[in-house]
DRENLOBA-835719 format. One record per residue: residue in one letter; residue number from 1; x, y, z of N, C-alpha, C, O, CB in turn. Coordinates in pm, whole numbers, plus 50000, padded with zeros to 5 digits. Glycine has a CB too. Example, Ala and Ser with C-alpha at 12.3 -4.5 7.8 and 13.67 -1.06 7.14 Angstrom:
# DRENLOBA-835719
   res     n      nx      ny      nz     cax     cay     caz      cx      cy      cz      ox      oy      oz     cbx     cby     cbz
     A     1   51319   49431   50780   51230   49550   50780   51320   49670   50780   51424   49668   50846   51131   49553   50905
     S     2   51285   49775   50708   51367   49894   50714   51290   50003   50787   51341   50114   50804   51408   49940   50572
This chain:
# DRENLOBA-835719
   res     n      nx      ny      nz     cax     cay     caz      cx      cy      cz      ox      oy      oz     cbx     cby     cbz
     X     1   50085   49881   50000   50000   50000   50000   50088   50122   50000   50161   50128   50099   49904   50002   50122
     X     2   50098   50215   49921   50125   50359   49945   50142   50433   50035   50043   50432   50108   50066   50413   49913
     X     3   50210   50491   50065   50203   50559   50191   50052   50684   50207   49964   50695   50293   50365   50641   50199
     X     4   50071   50734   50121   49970   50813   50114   49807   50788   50035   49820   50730   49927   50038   50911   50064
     X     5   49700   50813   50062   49597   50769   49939   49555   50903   49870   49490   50901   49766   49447   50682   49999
     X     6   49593   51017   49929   49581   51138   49877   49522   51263   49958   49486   51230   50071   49512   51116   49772
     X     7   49507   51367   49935   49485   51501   50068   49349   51461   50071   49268   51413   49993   49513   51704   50031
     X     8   49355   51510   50229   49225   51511   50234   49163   51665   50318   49198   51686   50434   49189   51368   50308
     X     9   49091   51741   50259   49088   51879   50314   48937   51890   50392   48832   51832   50363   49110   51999   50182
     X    10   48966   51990   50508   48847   51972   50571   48847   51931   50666   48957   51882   50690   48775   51917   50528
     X    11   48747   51917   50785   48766   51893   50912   48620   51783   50892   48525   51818   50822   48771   52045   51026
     X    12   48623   51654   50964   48501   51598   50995   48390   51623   51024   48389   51747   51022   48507   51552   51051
     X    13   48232   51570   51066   48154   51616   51129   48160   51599   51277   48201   51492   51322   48060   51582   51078
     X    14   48123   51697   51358   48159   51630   51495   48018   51588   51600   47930   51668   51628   48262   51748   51578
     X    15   48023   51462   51643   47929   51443   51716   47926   51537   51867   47809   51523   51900   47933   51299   51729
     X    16   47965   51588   51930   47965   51670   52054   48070   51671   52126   48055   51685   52247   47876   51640   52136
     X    17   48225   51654   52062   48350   51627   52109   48463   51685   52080   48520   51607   52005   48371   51529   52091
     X    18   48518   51762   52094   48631   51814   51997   48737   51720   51988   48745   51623   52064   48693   51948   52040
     X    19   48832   51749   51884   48918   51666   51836   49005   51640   51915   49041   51728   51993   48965   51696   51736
     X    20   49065   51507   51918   49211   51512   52013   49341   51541   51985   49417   51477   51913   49239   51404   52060
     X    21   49359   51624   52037   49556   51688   52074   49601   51561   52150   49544   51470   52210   49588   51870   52217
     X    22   49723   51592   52122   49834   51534   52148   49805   51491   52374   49826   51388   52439   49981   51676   52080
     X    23   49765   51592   52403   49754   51553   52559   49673   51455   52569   49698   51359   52641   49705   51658   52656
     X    24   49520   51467   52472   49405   51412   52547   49447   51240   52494   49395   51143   52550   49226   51492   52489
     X    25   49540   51226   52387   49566   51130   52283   49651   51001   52446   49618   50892   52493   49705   51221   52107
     X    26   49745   51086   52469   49840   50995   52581   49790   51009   52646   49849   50964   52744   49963   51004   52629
     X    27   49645   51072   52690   49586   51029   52877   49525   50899   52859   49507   50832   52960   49439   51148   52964
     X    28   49490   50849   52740   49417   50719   52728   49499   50600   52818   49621   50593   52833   49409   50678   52560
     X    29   49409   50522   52865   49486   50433   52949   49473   50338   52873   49572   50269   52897   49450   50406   53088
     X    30   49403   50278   52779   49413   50160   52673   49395   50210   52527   49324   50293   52469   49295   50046   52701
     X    31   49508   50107   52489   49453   50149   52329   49358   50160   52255   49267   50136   52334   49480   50103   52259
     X    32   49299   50183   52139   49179   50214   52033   49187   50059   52019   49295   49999   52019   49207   50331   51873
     X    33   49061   49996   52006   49133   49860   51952   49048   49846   51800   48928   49868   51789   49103   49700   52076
     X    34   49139   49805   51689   49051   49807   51576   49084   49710   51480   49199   49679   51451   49049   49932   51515
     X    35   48948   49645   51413   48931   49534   51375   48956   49588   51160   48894   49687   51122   48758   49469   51459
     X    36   48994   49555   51114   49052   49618   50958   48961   49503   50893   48947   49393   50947   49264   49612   50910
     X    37   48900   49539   50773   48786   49524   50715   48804   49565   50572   48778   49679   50532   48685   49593   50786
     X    38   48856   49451   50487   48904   49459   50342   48963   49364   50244   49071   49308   50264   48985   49537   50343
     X    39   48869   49341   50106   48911   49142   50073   49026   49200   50043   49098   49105   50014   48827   49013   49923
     X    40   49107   49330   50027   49237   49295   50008   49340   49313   50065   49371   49422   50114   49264   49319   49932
     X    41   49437   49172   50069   49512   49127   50168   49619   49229   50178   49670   49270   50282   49557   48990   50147
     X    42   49640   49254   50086   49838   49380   50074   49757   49543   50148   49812   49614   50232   49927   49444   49780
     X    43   49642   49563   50099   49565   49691   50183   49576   49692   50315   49625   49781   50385   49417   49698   50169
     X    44   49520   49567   50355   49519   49504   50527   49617   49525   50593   49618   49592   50696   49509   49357   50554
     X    45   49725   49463   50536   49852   49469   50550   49933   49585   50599   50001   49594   50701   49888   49440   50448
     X    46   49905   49687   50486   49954   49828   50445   49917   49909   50605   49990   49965   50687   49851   49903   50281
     X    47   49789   49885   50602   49692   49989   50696   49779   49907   50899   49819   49980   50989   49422   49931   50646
     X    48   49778   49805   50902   49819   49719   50996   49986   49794   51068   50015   49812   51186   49830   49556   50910
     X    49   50093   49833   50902   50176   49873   50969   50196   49992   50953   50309   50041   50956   50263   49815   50963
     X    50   50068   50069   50928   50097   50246   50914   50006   50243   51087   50057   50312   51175   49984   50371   50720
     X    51   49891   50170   51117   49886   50179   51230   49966   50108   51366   49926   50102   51482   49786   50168   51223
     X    52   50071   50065   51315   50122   49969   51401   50253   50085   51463   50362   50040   51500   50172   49803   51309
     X    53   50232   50189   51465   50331   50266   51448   50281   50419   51566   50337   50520   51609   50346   50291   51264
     X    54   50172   50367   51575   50063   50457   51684   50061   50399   51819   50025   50284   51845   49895   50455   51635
     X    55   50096   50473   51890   50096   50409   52029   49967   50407   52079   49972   50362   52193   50181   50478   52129
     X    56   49871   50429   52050   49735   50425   52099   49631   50392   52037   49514   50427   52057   49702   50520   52137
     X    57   49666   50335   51971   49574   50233   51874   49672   50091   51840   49794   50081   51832   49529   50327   51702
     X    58   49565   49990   51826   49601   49842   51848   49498   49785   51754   49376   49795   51769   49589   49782   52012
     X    59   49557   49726   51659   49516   49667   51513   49529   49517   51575   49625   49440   51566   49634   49711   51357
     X    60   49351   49490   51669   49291   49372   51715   49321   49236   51605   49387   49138   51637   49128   49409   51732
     X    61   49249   49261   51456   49198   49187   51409   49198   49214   51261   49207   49333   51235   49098   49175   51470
     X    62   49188   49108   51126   49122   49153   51029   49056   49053   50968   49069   48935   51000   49192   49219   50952
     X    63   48973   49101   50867   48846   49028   50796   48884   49058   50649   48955   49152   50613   48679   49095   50840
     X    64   48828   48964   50568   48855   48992   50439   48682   49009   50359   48671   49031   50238   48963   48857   50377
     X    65   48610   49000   50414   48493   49016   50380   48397   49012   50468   48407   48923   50552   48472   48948   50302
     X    66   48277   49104   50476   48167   49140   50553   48110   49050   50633   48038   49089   50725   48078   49184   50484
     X    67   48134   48893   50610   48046   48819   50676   48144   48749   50801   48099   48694   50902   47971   48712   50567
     X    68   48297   48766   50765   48397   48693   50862   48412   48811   51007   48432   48779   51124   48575   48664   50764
     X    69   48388   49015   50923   48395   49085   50992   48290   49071   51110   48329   49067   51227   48402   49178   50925
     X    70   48133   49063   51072   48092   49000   51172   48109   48909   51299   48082   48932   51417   48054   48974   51132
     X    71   48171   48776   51225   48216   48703   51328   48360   48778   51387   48330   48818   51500   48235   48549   51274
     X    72   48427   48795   51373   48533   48897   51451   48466   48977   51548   48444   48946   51665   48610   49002   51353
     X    73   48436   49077   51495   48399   49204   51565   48237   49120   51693   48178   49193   51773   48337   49360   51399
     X    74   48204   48973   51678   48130   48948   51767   48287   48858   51845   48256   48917   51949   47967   48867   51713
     X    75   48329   48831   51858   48457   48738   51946   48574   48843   52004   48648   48828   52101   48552   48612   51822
     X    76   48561   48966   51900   48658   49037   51966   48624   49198   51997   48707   49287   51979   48781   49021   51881
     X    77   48512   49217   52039   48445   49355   52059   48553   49503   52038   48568   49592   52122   48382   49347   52228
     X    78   48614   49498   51913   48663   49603   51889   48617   49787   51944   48499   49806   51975   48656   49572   51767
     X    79   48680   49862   51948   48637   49963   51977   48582   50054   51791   48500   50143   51769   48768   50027   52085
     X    80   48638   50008   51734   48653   50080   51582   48672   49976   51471   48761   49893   51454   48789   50184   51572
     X    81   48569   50003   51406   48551   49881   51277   48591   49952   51141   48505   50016   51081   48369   49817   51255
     X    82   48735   49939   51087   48760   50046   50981   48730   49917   50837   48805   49824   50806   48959   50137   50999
     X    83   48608   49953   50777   48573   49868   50673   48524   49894   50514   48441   49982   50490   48485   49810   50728
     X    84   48563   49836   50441   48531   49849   50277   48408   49851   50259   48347   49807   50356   48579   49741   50185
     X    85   48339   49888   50168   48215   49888   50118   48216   49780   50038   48209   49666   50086   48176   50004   50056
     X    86   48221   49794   49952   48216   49669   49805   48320   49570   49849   48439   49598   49837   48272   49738   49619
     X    87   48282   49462   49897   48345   49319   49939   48270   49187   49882   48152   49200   49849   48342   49308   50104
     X    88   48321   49083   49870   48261   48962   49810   48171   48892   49895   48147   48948   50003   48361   48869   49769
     X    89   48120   48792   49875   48007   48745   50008   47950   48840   50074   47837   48793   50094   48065   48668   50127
     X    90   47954   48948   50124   47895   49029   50193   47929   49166   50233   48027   49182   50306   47878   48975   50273
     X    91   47866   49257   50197   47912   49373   50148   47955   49457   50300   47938   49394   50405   47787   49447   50045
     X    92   48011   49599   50306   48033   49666   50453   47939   49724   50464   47963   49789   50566   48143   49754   50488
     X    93   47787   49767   50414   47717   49829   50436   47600   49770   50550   47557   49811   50658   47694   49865   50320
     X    94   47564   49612   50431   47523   49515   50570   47574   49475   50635   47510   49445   50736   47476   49423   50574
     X    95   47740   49438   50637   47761   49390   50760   47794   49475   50867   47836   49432   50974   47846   49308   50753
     X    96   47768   49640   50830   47790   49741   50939   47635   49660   51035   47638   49627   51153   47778   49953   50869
     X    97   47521   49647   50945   47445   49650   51055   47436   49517   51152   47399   49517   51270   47319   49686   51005
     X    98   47480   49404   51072   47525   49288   51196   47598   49314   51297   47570   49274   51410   47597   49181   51156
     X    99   47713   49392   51267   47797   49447   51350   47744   49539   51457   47794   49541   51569   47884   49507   51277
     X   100   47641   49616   51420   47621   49696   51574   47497   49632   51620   47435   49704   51699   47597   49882   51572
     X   101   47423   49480   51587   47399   49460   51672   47451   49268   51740   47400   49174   51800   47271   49517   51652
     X   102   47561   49301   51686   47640   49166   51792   47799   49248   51887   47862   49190   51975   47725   48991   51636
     X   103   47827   49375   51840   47889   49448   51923   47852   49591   51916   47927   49657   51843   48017   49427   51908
     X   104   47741   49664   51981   47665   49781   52018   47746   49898   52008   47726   50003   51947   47610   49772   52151
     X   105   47854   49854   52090   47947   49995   52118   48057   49977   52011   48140   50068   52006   48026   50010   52293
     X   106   48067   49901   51946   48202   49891   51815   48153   50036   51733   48030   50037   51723   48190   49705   51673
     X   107   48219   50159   51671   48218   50206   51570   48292   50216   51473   48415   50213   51470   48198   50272   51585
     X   108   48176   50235   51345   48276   50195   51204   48271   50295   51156   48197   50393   51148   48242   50086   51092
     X   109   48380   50251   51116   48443   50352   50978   48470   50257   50832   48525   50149   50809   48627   50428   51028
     X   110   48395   50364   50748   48339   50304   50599   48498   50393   50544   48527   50508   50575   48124   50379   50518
     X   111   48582   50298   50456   48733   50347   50416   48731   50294   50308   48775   50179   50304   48864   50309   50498
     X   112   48682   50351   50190   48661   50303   50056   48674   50357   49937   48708   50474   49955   48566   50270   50048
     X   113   48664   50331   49814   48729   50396   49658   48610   50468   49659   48607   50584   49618   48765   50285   49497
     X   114   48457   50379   49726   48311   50469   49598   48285   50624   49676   48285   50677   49787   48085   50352   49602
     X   115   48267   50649   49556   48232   50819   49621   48074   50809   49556   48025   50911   49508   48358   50993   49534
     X   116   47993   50678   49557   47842   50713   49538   47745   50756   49640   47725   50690   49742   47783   50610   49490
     X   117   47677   50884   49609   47607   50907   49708   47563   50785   49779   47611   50770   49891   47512   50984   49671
     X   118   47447   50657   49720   47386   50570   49786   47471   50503   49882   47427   50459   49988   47328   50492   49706
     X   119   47601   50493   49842   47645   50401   49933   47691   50477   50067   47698   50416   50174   47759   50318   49867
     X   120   47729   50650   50051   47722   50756   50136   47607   50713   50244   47614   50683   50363   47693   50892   50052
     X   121   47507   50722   50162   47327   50715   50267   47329   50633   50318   47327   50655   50439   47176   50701   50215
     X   122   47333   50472   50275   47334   50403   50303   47398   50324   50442   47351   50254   50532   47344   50396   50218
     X   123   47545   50386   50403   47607   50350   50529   47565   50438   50616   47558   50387   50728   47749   50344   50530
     X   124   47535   50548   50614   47475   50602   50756   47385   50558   50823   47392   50565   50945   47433   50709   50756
     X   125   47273   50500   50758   47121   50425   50747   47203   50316   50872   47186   50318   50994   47052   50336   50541
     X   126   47293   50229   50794   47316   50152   50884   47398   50148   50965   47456   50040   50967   47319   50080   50854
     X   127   47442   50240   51059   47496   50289   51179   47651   50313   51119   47719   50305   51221   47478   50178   51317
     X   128   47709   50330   51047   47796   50352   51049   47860   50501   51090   47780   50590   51065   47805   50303   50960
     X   129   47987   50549   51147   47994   50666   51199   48099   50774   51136   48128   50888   51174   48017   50640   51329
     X   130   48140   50702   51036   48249   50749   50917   48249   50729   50806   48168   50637   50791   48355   50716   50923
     X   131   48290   50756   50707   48280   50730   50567   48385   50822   50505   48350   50938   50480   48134   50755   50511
     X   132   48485   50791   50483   48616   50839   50425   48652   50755   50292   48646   50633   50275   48736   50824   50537
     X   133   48690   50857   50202   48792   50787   50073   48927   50764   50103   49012   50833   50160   48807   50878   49942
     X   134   48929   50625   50040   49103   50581   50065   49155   50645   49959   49186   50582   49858   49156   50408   50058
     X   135   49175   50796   49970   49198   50867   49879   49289   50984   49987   49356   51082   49953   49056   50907   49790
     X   136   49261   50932   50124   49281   51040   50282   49447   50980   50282   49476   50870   50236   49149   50981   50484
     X   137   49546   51072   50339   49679   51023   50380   49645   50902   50521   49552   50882   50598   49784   51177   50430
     X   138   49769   50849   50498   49773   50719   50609   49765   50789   50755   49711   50746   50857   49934   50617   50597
     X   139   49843   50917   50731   49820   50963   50900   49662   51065   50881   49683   51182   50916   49999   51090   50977
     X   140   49590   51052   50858   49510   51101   50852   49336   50987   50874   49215   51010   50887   49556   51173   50734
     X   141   49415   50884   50868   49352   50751   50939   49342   50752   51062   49231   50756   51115   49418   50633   50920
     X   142   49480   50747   51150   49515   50743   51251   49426   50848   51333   49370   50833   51441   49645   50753   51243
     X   143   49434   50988   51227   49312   51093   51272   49165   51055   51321   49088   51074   51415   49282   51175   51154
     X   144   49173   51000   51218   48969   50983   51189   48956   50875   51329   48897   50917   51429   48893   50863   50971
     X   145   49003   50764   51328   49009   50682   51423   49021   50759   51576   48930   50777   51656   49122   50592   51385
     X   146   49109   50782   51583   49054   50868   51736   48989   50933   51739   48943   50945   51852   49114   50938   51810
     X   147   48922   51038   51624   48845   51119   51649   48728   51051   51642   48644   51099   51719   48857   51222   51581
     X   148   48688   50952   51576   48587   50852   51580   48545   50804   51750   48448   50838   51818   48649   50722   51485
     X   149   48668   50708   51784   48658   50712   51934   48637   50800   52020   48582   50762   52123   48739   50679   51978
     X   150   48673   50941   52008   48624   51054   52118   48453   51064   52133   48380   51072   52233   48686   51218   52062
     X   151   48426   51060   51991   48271   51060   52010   48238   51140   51878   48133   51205   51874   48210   51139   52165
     X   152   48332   51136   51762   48320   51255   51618   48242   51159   51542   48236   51040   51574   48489   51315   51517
     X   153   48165   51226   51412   48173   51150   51303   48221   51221   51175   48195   51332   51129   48052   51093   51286
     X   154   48317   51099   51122   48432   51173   50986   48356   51159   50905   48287   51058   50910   48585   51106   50930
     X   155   48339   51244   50807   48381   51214   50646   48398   51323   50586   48375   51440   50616   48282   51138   50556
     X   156   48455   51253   50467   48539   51325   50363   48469   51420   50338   48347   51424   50355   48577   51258   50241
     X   157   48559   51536   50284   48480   51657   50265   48349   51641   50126   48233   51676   50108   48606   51785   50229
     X   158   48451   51569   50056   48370   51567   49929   48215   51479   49908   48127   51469   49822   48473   51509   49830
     X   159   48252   51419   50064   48116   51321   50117   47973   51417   50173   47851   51404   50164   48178   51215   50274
     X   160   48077   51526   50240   48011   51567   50310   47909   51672   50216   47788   51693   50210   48093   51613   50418
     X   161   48008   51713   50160   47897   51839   50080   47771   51750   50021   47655   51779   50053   47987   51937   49917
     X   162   47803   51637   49929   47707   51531   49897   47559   51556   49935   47451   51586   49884   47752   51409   49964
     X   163   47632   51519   50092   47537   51443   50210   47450   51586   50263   47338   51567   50309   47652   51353   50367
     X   164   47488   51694   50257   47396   51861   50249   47353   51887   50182   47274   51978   50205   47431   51975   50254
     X   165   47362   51840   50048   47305   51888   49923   47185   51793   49893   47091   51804   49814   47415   51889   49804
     X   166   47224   51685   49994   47069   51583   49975   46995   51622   50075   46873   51615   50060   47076   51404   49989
     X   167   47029   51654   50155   46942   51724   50308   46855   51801   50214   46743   51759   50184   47046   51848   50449
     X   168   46903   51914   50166   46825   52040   50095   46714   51947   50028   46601   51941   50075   46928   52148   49967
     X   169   46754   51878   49921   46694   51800   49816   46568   51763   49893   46453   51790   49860   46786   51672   49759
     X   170   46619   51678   50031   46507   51574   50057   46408   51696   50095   46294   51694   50047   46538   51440   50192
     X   171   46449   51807   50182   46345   51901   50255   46230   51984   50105   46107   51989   50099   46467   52049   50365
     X   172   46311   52026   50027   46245   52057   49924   46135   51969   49830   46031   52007   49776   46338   52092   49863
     X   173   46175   51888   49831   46073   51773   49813   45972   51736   49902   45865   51686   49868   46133   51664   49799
     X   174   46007   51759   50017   45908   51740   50161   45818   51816   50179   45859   51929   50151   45967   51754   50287
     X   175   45708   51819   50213   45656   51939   50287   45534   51862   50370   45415   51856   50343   45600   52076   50175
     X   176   45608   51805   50483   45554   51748   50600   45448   51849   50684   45461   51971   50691   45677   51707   50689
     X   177   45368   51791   50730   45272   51887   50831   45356   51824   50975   45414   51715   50988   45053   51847   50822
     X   178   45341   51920   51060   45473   51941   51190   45315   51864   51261   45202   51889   51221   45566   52170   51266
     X   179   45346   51784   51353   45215   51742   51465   45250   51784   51637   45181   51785   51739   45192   51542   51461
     X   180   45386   51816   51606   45386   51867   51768   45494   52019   51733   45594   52003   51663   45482   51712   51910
     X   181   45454   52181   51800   45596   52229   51796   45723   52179   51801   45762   52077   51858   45607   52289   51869
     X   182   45789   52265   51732   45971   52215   51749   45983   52280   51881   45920   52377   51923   46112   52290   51614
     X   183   46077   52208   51940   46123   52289   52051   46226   52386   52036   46305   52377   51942   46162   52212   52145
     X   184   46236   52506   52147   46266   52626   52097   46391   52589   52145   46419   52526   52247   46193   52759   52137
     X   185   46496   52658   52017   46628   52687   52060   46672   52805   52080   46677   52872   51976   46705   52644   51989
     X   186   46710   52864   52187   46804   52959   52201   46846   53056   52079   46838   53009   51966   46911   52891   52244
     X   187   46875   53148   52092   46993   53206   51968   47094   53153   51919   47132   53105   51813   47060   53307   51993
     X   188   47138   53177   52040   47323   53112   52081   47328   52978   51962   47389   52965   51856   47350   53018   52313
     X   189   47227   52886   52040   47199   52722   51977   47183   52707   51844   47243   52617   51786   47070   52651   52026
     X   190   47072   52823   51753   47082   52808   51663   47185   52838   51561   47207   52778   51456   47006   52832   51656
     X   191   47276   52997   51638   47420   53015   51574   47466   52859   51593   47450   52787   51494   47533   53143   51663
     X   192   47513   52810   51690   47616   52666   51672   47550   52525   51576   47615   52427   51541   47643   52596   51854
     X   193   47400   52553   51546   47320   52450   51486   47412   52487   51329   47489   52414   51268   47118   52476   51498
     X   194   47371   52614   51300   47428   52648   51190   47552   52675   51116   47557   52698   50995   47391   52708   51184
     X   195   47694   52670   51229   47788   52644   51148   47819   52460   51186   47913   52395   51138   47917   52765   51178
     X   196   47743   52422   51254   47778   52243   51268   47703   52207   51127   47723   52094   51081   47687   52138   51438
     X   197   47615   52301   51053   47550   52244   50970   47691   52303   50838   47672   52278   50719   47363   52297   50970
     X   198   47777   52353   50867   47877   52377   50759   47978   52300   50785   48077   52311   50713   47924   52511   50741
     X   199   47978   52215   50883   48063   52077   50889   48221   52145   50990   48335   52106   50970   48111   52007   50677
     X   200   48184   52244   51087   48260   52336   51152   48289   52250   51289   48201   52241   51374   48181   52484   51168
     X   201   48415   52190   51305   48393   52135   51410   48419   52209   51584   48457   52326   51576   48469   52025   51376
     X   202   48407   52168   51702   48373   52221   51808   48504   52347   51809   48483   52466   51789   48360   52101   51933
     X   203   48594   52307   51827   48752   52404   51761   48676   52520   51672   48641   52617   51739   48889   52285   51621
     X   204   48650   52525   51557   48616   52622   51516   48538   52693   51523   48549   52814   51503   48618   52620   51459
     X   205   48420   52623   51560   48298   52725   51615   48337   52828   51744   48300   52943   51768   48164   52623   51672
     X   206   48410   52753   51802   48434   52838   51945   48540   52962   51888   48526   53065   51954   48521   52722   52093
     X   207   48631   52968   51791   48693   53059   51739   48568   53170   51684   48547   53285   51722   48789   52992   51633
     X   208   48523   53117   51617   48390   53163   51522   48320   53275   51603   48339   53392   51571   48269   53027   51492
     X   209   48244   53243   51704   48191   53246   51797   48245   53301   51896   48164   53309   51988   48159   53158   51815
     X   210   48367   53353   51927   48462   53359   52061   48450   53347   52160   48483   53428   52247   48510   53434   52090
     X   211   48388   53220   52179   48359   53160   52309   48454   53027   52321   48511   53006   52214   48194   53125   52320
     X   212   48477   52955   52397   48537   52833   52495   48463   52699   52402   48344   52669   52391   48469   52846   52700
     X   213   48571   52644   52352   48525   52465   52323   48443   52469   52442   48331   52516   52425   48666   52317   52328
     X   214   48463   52442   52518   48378   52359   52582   48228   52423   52621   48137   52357   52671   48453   52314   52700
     X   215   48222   52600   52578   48091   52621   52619   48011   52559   52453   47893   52549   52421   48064   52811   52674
     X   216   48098   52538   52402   48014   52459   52233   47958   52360   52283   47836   52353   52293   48119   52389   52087
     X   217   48042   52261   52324   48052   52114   52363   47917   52116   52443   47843   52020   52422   48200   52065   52457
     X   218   47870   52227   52545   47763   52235   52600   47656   52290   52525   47548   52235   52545   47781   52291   52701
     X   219   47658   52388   52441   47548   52388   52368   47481   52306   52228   47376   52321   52164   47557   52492   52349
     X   220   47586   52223   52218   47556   52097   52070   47474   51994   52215   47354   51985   52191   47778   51986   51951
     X   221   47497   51951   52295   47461   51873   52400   47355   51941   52454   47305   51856   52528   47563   51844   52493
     X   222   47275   52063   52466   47158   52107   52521   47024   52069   52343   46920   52006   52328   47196   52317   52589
     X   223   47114   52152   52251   47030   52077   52123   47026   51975   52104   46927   51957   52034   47051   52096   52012
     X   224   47097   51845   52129   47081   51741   52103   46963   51686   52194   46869   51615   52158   47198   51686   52105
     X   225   46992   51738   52323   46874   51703   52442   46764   51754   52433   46673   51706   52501   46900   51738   52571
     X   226   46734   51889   52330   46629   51952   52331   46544   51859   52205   46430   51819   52228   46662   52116   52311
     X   227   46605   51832   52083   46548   51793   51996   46563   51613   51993   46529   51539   51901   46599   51878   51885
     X   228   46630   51570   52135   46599   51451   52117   46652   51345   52020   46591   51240   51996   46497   51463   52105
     X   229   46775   51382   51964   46820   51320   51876   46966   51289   51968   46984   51327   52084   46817   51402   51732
     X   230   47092   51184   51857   47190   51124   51893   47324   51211   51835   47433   51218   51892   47170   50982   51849
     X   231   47293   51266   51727   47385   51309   51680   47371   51450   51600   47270   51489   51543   47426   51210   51618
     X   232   47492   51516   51610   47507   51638   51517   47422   51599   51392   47303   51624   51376   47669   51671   51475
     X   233   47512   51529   51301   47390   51520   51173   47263   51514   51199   47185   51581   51132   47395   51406   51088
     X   234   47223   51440   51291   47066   51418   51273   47032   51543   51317   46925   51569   51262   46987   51293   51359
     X   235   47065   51635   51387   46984   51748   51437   46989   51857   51323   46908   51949   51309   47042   51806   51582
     X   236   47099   51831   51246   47100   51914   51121   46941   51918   51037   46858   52007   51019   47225   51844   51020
     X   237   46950   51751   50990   46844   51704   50944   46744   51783   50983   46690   51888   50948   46827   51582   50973
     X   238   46737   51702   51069   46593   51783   51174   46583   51920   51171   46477   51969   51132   46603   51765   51346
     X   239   46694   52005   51211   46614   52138   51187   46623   52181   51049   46557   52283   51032   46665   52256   51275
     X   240   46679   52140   50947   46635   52170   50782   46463   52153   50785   46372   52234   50768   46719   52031   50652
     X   241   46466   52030   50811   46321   51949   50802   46223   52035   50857   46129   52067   50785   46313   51804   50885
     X   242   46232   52084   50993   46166   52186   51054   46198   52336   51023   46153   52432   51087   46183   52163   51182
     X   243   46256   52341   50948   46249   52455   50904   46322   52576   51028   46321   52699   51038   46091   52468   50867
     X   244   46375   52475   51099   46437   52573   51169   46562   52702   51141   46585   52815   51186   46474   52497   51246
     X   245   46643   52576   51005   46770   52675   50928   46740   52629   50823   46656   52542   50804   46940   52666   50957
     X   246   46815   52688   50736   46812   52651   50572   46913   52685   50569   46954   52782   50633   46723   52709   50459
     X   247   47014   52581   50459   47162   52593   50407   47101   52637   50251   47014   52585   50181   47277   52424   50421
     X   248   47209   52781   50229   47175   52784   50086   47265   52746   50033   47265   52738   49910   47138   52892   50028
């Protein structure tokens, strides 16, 4: 494998966590443990000793196709499932969803050539919490992976715009009747709703904003509690849907 798969520009989406520095990286008391997910063997390989080279991550396991990843990731409860999409016998999209429910707390990361929207949707549909092109540098793996574990979700920039431009799509096409008010957000909340909806992670908003990571970290976590959802994206969703913001 290459050392590099190519730049990758842009910052992830973040679930309610900011990224890890170098301090928060060595306070870990155990490694990342992660199970590699790909029929090809020299890739596996490649990825095994670019992470073998990280002191805080530990390359558990690997699978060469969706249905063996299953059985792994149920015998060896990985913390991080970094897996292919298009595989033989059984693809990474379904076996993301065997996977979270024979290990709940495992998260995956989708690390693949397709840049098709469906398979974009798709893997989200089925719990997956990343979706990157092996098109990202090798240390830029190492990235996504902890930031995955803190509590982020990655993807590629070029995923991401995708994945906003279908938000719009789906809402414009929609025009749902609301059966209960939205609940009210703040100002403040809806400023941070709206640059999380530009894929701005907790770091930058608080620049943005000139306020404290961590008073972000508290207001993505009061919207998430207000609207009842799990994640940054979905609350995006949701307030497009409700009409709370609109991305033009």
């Amino acid at each position: 494998m290459a050392e590099t798969f190519g730049p990758m520009r842009g910052e992830g989406i973040d679930d309610g966590a900011a990224g890890m520095g170098p301090d928060a990286a060595s306070a870990r008391q155990e490694p990342i443990r992660v199970l590699v997910v790909d029929d090809h063997a020299l890739f596996r390989r490649g990825l095994e000793i670019v992470l073998a080279a990280e002191e805080d991550i530990q390359v558990v396991g690997e699978a060469g196709d969706g249905a063996e990843a299953v059985e792994k990731a149920a015998d060896l409860l990985p913390d991080i499932v970094l897996m292919d999409v298009r595989m033989p016998k059984r693809g990474g999209i379904e076996a993301c969803t065997s996977i979270k429910e024979v290990a709940p707390s495992a998260k995956i990361i989708m690390l693949t050539i397709s840049d098709e929207e469906a398979d974009l949707y798709d893997a989200i549909k089925a719990g997956a919490t990343g979706y990157l092109l092996k098109e990202i540098s090798t240390d830029e793996v190492a990235t996504a992976i902890r930031a995955v574990a803190d509590g982020q979700s990655q993807i590629s920039p070029s995923m991401a715009s995708k994945l906003l431009t279908e938000f719009k799509s789906m809402i414009q096409r929609t025009d749902e009747r609301r059966l209960v008010p939205a609940p009210r957000l703040t100002d403040r909340e809806i400023e941070v709703l709206k640059l999380v909806a530009t894929g701005m992670n907790n770091r930058d908003i608080a620049k943005e904003l000139f306020i404290s990571e961590n008073t972000v970290k508290n207001h993505v976590r009061n919207i998430l509690e207000k609207l009842q959802l799990h994640s940054r994206m979905e609350a995006v969703v949701y307030a497009m849907r409700e009409k709370i913001l609109e991305i033009r």
